[in-house]
mmJSON file of the N, C-alpha and C atoms, coordinates in Angstrom:
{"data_MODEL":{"atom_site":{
"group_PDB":["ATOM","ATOM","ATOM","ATOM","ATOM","ATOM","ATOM","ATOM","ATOM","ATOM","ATOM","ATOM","ATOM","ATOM","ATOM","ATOM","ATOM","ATOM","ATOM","ATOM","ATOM","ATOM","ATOM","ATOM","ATOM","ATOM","ATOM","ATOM","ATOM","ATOM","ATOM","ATOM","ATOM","ATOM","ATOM","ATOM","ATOM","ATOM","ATOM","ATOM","ATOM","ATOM","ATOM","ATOM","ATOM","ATOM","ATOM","ATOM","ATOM","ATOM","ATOM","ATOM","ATOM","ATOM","ATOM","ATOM","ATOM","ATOM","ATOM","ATOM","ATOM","ATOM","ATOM","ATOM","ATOM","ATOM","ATOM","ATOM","ATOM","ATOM","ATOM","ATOM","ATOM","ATOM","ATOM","ATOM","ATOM","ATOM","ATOM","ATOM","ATOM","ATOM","ATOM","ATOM","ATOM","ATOM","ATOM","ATOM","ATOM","ATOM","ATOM","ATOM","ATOM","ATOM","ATOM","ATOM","ATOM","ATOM","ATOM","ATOM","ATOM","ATOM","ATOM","ATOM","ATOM","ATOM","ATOM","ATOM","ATOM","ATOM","ATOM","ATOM","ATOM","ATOM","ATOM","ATOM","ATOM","ATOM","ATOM","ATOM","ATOM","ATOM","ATOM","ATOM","ATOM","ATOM","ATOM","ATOM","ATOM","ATOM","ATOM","ATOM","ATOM","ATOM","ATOM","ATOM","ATOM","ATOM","ATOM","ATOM","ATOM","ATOM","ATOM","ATOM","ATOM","ATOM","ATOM","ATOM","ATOM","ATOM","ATOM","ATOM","ATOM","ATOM","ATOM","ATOM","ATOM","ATOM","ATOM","ATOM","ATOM","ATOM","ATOM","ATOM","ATOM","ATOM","ATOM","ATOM","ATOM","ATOM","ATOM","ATOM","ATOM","ATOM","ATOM","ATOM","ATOM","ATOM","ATOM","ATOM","ATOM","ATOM","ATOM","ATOM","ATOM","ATOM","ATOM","ATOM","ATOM","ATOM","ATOM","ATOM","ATOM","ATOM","ATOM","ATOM","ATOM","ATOM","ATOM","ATOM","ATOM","ATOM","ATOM","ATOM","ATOM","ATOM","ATOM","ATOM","ATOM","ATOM","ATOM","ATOM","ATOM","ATOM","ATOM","ATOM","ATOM","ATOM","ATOM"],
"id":[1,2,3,4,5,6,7,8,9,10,11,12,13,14,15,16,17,18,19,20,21,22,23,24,25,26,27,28,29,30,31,32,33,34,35,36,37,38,39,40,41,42,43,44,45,46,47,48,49,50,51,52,53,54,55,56,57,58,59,60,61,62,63,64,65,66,67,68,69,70,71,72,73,74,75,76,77,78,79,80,81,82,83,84,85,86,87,88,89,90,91,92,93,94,95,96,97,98,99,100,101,102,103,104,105,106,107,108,109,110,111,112,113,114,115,116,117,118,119,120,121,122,123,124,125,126,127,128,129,130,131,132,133,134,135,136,137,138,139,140,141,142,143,144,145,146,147,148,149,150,151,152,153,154,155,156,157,158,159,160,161,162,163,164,165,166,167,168,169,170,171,172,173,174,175,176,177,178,179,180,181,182,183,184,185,186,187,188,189,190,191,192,193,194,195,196,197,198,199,200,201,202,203,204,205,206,207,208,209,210,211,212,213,214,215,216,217,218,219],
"type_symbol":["N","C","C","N","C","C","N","C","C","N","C","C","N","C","C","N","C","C","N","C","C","N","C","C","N","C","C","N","C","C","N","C","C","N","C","C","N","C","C","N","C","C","N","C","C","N","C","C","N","C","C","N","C","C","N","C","C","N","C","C","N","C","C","N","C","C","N","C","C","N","C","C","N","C","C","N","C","C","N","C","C","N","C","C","N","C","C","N","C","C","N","C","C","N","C","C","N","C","C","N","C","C","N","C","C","N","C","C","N","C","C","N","C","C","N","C","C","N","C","C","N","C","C","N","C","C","N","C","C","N","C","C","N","C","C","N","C","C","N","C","C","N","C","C","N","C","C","N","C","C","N","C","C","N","C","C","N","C","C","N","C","C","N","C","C","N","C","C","N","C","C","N","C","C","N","C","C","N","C","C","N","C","C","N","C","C","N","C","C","N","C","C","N","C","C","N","C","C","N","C","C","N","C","C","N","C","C","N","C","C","N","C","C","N","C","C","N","C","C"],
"label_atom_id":["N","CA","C","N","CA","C","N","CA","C","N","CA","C","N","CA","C","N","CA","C","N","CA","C","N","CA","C","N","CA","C","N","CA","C","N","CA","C","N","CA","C","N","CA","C","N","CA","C","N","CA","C","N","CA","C","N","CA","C","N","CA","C","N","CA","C","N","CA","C","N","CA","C","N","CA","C","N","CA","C","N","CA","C","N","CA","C","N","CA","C","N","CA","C","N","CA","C","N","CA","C","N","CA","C","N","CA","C","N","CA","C","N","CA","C","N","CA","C","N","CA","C","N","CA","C","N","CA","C","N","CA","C","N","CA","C","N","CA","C","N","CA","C","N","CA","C","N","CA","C","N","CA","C","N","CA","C","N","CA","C","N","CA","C","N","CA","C","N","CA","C","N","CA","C","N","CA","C","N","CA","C","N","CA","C","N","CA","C","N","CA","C","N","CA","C","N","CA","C","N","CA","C","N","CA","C","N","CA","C","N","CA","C","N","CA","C","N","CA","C","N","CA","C","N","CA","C","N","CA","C","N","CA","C","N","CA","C","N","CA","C","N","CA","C","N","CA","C","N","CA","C","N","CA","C"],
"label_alt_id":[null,null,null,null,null,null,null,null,null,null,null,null,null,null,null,null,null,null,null,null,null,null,null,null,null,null,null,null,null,null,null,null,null,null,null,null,null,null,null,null,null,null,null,null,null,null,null,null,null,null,null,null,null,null,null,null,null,null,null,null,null,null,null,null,null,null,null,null,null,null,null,null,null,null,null,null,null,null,null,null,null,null,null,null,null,null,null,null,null,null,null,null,null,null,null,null,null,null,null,null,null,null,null,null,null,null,null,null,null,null,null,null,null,null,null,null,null,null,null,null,null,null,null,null,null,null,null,null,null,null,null,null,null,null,null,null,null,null,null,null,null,null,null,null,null,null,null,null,null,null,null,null,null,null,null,null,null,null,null,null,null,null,null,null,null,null,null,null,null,null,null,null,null,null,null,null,null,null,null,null,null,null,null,null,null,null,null,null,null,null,null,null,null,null,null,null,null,null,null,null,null,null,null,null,null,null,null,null,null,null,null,null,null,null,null,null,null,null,null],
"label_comp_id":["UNK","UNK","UNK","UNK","UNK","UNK","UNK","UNK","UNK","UNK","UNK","UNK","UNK","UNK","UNK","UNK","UNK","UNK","UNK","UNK","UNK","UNK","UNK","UNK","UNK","UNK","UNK","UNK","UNK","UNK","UNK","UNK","UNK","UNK","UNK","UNK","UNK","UNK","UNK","UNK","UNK","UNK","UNK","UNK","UNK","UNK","UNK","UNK","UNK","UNK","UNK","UNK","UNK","UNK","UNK","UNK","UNK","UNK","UNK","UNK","UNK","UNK","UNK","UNK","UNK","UNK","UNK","UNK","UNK","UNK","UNK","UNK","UNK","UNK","UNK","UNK","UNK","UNK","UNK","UNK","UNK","UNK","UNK","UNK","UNK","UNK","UNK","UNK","UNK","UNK","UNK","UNK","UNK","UNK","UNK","UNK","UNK","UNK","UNK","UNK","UNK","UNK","UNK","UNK","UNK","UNK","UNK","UNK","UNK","UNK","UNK","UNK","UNK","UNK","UNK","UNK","UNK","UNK","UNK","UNK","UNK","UNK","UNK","UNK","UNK","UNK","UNK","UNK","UNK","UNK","UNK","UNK","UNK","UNK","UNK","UNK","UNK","UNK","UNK","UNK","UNK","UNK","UNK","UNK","UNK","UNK","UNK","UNK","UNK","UNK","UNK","UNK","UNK","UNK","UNK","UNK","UNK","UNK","UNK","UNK","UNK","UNK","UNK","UNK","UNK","UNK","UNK","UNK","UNK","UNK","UNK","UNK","UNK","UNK","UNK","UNK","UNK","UNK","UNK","UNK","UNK","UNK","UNK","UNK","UNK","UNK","UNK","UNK","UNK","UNK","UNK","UNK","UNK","UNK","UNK","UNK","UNK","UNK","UNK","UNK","UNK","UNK","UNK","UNK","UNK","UNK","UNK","UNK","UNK","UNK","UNK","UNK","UNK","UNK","UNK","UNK","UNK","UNK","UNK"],
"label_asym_id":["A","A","A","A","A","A","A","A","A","A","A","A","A","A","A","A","A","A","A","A","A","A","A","A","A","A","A","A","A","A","A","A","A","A","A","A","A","A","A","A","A","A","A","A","A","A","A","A","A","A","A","A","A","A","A","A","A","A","A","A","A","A","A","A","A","A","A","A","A","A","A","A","A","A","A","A","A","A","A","A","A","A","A","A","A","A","A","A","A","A","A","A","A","A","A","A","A","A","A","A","A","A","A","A","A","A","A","A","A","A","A","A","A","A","A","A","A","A","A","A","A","A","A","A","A","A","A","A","A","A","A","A","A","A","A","A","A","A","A","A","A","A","A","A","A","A","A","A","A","A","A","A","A","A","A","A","A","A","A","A","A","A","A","A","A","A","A","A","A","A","A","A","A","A","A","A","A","A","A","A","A","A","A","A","A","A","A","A","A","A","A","A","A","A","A","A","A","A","A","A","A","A","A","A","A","A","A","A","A","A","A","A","A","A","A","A","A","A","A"],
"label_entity_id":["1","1","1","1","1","1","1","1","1","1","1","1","1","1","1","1","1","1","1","1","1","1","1","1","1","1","1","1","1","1","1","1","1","1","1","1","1","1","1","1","1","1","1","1","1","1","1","1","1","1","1","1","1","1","1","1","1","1","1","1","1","1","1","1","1","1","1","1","1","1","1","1","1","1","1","1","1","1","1","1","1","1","1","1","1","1","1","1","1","1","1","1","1","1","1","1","1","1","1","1","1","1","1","1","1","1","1","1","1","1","1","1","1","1","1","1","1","1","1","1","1","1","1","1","1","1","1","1","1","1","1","1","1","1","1","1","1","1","1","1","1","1","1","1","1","1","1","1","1","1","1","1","1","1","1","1","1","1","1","1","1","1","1","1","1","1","1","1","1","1","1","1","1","1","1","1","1","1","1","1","1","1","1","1","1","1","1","1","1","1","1","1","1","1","1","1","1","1","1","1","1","1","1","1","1","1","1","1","1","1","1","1","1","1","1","1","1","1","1"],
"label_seq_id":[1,1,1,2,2,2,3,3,3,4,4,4,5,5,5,6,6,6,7,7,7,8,8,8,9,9,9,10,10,10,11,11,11,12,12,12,13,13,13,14,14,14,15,15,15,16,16,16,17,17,17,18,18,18,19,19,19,20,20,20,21,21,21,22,22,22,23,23,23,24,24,24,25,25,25,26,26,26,27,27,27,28,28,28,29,29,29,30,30,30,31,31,31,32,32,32,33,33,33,34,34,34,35,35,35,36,36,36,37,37,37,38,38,38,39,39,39,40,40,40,41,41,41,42,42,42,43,43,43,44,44,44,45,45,45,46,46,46,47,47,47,48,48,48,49,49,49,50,50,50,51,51,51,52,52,52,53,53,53,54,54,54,55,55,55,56,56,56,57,57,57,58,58,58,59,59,59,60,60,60,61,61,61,62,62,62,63,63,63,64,64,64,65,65,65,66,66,66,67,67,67,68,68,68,69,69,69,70,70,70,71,71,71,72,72,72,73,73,73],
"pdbx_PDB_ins_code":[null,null,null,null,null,null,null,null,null,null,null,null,null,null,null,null,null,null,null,null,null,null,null,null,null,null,null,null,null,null,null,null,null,null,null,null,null,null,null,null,null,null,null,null,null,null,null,null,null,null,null,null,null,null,null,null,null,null,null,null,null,null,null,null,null,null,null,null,null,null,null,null,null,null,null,null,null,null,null,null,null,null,null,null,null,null,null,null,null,null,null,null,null,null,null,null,null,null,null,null,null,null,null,null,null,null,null,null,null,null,null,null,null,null,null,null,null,null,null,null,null,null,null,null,null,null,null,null,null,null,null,null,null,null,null,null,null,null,null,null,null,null,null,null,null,null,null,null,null,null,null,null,null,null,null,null,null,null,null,null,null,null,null,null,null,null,null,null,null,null,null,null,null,null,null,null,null,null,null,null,null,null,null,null,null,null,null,null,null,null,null,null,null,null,null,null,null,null,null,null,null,null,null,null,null,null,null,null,null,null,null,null,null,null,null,null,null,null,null],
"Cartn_x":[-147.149,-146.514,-145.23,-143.984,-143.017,-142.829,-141.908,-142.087,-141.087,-141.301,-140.04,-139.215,-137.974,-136.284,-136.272,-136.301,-135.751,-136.592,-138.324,-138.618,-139.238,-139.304,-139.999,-139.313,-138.154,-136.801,-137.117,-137.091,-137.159,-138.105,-139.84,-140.793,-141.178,-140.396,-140.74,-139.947,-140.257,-139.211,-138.563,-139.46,-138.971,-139.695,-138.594,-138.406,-139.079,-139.168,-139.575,-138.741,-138.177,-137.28,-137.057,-138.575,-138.952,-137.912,-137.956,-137.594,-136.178,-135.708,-133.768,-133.536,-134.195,-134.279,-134.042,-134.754,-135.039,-133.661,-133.397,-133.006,-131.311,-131.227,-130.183,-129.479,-130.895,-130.756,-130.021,-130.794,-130.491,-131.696,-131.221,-132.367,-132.96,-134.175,-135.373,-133.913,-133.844,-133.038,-131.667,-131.185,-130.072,-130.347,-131.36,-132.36,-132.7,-132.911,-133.239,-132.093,-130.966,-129.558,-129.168,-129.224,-129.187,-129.402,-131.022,-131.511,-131.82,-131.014,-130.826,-128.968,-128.289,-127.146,-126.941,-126.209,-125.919,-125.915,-125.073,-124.527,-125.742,-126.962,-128.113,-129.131,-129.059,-130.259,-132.223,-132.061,-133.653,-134.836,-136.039,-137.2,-137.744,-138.271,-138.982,-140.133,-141.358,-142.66,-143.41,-143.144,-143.641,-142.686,-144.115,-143.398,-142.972,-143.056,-143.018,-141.394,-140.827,-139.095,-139.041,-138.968,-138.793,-137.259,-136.903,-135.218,-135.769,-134.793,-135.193,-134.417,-134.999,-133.818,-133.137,-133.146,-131.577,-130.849,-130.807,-129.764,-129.639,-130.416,-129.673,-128.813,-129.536,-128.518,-127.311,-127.453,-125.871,-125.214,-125.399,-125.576,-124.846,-125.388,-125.347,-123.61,-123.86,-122.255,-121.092,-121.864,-120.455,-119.91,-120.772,-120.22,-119.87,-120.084,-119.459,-117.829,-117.259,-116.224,-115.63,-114.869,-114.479,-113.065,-112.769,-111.142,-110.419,-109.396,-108.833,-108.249,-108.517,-108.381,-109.182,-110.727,-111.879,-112.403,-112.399,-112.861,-114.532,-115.031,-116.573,-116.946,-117.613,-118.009,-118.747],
"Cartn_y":[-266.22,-267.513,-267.346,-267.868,-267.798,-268.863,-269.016,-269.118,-270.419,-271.474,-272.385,-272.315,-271.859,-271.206,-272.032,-273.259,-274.575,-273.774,-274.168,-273.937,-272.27,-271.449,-270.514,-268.787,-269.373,-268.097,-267.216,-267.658,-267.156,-266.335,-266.701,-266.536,-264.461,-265.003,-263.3,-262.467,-261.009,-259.737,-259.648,-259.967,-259.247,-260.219,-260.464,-261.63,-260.81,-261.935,-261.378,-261.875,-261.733,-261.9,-263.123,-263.809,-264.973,-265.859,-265.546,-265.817,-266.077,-264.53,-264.935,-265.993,-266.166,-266.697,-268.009,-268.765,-270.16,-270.272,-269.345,-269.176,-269.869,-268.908,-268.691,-269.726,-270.262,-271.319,-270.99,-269.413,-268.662,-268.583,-268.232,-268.08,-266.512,-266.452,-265.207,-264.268,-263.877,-263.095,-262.804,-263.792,-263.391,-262.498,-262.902,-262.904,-261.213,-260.438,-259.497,-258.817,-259.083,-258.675,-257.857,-258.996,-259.139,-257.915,-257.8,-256.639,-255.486,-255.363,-254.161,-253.222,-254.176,-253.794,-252.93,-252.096,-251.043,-251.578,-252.408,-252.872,-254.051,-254.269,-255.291,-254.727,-254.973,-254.348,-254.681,-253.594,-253.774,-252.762,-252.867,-251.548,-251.441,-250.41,-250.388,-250.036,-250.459,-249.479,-249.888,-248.878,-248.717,-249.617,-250.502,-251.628,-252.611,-253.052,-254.218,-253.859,-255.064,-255.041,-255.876,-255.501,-256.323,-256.186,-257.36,-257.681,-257.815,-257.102,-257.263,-258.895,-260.079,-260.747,-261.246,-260.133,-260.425,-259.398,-258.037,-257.504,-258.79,-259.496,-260.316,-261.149,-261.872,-263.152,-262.231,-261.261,-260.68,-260.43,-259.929,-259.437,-260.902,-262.142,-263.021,-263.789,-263.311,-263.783,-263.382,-262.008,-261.024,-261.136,-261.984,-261.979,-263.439,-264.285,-265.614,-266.19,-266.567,-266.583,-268.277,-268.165,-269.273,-269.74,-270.452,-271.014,-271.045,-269.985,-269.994,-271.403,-272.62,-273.943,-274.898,-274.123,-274.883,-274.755,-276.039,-275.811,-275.68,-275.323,-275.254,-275.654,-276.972,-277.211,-276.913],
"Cartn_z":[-129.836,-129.977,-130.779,-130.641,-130.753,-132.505,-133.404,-134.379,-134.45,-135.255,-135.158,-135.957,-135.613,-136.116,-137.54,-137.641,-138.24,-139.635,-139.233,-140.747,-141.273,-139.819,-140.609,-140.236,-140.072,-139.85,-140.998,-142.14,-143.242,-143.587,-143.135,-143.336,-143.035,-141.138,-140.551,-140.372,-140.864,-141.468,-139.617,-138.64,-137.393,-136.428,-135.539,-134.566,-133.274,-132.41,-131.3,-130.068,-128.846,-127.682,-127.839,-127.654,-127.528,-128.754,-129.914,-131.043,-131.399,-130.666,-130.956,-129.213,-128.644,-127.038,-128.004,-128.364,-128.841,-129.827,-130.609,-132.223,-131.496,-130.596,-129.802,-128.91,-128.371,-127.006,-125.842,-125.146,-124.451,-123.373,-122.27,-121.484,-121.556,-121.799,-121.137,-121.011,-119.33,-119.009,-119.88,-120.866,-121.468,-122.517,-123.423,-124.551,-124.349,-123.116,-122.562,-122.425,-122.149,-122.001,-123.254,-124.214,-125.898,-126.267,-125.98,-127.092,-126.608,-125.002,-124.866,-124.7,-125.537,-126.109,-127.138,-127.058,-128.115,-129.695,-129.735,-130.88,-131.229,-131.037,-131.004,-132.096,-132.756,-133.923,-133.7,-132.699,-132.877,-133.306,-133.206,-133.497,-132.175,-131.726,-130.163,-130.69,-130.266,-130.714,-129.076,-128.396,-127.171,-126.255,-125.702,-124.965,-125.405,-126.94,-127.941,-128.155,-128.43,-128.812,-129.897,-131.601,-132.667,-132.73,-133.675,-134.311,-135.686,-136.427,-137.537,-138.139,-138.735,-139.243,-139.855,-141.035,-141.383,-140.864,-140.009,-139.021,-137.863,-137.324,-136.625,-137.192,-138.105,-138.683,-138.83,-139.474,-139.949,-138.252,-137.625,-136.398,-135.705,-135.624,-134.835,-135.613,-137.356,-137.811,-137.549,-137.423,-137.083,-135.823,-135.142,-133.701,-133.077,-134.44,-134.212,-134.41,-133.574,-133.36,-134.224,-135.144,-135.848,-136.075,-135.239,-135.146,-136.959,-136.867,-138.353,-139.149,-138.457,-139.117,-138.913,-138.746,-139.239,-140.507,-141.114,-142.701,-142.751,-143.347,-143.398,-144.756,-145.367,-146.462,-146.704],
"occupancy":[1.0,1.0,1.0,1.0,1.0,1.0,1.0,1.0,1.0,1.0,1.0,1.0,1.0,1.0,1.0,1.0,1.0,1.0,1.0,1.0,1.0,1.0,1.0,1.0,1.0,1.0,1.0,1.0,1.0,1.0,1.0,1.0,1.0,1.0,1.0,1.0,1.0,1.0,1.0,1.0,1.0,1.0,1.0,1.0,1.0,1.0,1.0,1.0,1.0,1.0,1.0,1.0,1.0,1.0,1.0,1.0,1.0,1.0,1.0,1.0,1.0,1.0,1.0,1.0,1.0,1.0,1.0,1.0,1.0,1.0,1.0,1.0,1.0,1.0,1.0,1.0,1.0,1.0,1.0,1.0,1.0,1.0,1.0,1.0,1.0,1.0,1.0,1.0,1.0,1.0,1.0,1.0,1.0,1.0,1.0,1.0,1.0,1.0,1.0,1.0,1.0,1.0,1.0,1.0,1.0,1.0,1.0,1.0,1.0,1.0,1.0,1.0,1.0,1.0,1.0,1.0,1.0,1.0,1.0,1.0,1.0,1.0,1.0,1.0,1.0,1.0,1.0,1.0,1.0,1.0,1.0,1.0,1.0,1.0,1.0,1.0,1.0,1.0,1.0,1.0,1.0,1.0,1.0,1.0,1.0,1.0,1.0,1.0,1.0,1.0,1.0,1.0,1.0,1.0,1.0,1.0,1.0,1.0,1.0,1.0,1.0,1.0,1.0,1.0,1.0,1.0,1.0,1.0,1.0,1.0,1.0,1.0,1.0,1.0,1.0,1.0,1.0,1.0,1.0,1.0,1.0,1.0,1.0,1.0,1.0,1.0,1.0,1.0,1.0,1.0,1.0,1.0,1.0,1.0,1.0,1.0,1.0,1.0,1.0,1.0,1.0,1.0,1.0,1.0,1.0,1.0,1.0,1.0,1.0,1.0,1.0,1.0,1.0,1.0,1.0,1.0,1.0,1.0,1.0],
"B_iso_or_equiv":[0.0,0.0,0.0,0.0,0.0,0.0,0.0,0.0,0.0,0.0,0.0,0.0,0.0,0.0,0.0,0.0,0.0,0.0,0.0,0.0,0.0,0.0,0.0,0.0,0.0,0.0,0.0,0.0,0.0,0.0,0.0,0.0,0.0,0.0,0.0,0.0,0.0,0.0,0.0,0.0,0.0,0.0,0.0,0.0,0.0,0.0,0.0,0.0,0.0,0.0,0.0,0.0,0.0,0.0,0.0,0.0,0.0,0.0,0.0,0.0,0.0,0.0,0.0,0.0,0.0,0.0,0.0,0.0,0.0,0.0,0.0,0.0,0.0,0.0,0.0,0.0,0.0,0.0,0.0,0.0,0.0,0.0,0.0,0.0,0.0,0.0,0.0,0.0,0.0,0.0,0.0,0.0,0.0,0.0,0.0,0.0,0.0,0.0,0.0,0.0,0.0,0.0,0.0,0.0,0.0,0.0,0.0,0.0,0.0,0.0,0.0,0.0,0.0,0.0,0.0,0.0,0.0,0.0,0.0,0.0,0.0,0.0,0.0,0.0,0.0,0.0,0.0,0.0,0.0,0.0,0.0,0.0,0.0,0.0,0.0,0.0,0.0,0.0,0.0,0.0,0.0,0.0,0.0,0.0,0.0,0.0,0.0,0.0,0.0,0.0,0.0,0.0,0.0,0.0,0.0,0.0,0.0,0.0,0.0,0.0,0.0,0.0,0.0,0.0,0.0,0.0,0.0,0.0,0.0,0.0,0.0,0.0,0.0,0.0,0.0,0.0,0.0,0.0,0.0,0.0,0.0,0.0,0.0,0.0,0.0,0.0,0.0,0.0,0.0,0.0,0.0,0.0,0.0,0.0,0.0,0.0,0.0,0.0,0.0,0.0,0.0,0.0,0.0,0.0,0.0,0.0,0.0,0.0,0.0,0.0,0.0,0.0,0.0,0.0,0.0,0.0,0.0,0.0,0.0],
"pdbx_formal_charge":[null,null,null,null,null,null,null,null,null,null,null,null,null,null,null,null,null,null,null,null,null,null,null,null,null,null,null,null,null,null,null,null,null,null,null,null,null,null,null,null,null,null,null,null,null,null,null,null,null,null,null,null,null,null,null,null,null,null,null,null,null,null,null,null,null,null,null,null,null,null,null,null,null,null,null,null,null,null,null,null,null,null,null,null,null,null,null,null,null,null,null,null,null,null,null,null,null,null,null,null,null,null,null,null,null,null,null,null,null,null,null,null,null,null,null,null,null,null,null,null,null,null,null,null,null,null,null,null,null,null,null,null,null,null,null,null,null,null,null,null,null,null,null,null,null,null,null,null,null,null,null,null,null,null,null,null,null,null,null,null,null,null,null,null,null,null,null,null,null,null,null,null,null,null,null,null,null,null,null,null,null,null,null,null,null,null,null,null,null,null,null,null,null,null,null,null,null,null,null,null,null,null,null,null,null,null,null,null,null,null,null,null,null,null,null,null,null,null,null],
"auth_seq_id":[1,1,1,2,2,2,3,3,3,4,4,4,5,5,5,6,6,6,7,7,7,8,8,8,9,9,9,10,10,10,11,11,11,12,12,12,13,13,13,14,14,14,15,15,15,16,16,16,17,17,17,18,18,18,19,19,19,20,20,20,21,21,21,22,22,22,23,23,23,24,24,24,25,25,25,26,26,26,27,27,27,28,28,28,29,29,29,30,30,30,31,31,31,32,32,32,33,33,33,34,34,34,35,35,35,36,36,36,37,37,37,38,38,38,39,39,39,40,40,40,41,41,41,42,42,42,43,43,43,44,44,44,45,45,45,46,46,46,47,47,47,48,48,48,49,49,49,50,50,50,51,51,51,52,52,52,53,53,53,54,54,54,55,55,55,56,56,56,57,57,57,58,58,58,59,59,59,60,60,60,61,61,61,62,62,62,63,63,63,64,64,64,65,65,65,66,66,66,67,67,67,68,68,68,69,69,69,70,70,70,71,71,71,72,72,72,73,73,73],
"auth_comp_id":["UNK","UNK","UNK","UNK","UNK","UNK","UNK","UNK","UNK","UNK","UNK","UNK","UNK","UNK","UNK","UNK","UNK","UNK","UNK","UNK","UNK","UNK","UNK","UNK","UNK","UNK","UNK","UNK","UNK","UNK","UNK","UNK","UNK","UNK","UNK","UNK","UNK","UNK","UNK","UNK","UNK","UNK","UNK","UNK","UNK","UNK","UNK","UNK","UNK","UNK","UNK","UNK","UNK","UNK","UNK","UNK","UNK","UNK","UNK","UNK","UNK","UNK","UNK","UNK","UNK","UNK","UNK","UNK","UNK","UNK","UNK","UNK","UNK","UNK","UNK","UNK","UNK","UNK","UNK","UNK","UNK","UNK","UNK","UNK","UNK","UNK","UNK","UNK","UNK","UNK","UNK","UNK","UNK","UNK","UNK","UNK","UNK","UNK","UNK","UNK","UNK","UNK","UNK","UNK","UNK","UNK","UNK","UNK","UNK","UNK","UNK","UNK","UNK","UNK","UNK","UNK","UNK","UNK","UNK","UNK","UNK","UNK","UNK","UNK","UNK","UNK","UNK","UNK","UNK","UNK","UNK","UNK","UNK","UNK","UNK","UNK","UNK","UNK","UNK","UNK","UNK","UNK","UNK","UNK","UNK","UNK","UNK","UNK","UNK","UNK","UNK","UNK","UNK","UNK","UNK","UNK","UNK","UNK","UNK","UNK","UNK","UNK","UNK","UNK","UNK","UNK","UNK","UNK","UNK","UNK","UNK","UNK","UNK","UNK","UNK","UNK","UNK","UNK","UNK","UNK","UNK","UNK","UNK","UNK","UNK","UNK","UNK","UNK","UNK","UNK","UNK","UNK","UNK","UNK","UNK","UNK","UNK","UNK","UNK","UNK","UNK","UNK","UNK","UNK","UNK","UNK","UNK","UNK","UNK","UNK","UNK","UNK","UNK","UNK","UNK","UNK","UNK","UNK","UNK"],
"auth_asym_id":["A","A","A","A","A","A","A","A","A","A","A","A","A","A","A","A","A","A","A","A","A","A","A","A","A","A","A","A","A","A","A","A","A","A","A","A","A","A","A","A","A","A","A","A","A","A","A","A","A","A","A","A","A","A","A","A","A","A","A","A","A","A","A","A","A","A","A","A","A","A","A","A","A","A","A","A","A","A","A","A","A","A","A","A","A","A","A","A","A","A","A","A","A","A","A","A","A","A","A","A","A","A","A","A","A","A","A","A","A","A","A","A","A","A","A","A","A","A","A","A","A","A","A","A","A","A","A","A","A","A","A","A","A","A","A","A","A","A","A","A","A","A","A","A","A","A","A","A","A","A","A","A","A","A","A","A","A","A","A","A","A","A","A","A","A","A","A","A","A","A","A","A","A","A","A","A","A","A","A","A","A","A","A","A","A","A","A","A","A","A","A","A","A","A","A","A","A","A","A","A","A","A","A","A","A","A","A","A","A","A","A","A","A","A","A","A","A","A","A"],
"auth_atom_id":["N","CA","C","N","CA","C","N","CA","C","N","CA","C","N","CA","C","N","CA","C","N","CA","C","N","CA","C","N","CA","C","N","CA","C","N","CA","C","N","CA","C","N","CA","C","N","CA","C","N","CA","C","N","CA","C","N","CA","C","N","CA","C","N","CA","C","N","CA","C","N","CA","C","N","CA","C","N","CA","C","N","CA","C","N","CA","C","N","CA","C","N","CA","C","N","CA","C","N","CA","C","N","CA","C","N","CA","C","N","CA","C","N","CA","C","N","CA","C","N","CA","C","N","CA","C","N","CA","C","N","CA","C","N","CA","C","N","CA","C","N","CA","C","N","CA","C","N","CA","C","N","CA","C","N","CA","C","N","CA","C","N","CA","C","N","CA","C","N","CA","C","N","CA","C","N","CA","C","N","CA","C","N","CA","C","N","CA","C","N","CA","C","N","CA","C","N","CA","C","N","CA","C","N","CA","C","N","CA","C","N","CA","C","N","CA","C","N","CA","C","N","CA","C","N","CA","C","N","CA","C","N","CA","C","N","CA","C","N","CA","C","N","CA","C","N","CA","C","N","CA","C","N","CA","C"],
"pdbx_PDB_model_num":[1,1,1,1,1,1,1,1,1,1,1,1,1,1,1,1,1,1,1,1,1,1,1,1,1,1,1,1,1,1,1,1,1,1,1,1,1,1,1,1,1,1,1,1,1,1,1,1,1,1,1,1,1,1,1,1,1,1,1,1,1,1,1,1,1,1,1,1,1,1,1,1,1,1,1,1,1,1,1,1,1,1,1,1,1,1,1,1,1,1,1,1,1,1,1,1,1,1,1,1,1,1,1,1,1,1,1,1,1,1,1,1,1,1,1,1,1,1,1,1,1,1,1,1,1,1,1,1,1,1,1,1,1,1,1,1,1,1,1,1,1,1,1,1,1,1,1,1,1,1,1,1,1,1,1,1,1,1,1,1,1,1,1,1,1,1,1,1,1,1,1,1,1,1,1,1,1,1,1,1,1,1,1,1,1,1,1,1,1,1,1,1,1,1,1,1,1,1,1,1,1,1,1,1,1,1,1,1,1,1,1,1,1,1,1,1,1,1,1]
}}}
């Protein structure tokens, strides 16, 4: 079962597809795209695919794109 982003992101050391899929608001197949990218921080243990997350969160900032005259309070 997949974990809800809002309150318990915090809670687990390592996400699951399912997890950055929702986190993300990406479909399955993209979600799959994702974490088999070079630059995608994950663990493999067999057939299982963990994200660790805080390499994603950092992962997901570094790759967020922010117009240089948006203020952020």
């Amino acid at each position: 079962m997949g974990i809800d982003m809002n309150q318990n992101l915090s809670n687990n050391e390592y996400l699951t597809v399912k997890d950055v899929q929702k986190y993300l608001n990406i479909s399955q197949s993209k979600a799959y795209e994702l974490v088999h990218r070079k630059d995608f921080p994950v663990c493999r243990f067999g057939a299982c695919t963990r994200v660790p997350r805080k390499l994603f969160l950092a992962w997901a900032e570094k790759h967020t794109k922010v117009p240089t005259d948006l203020v952020v309070a």
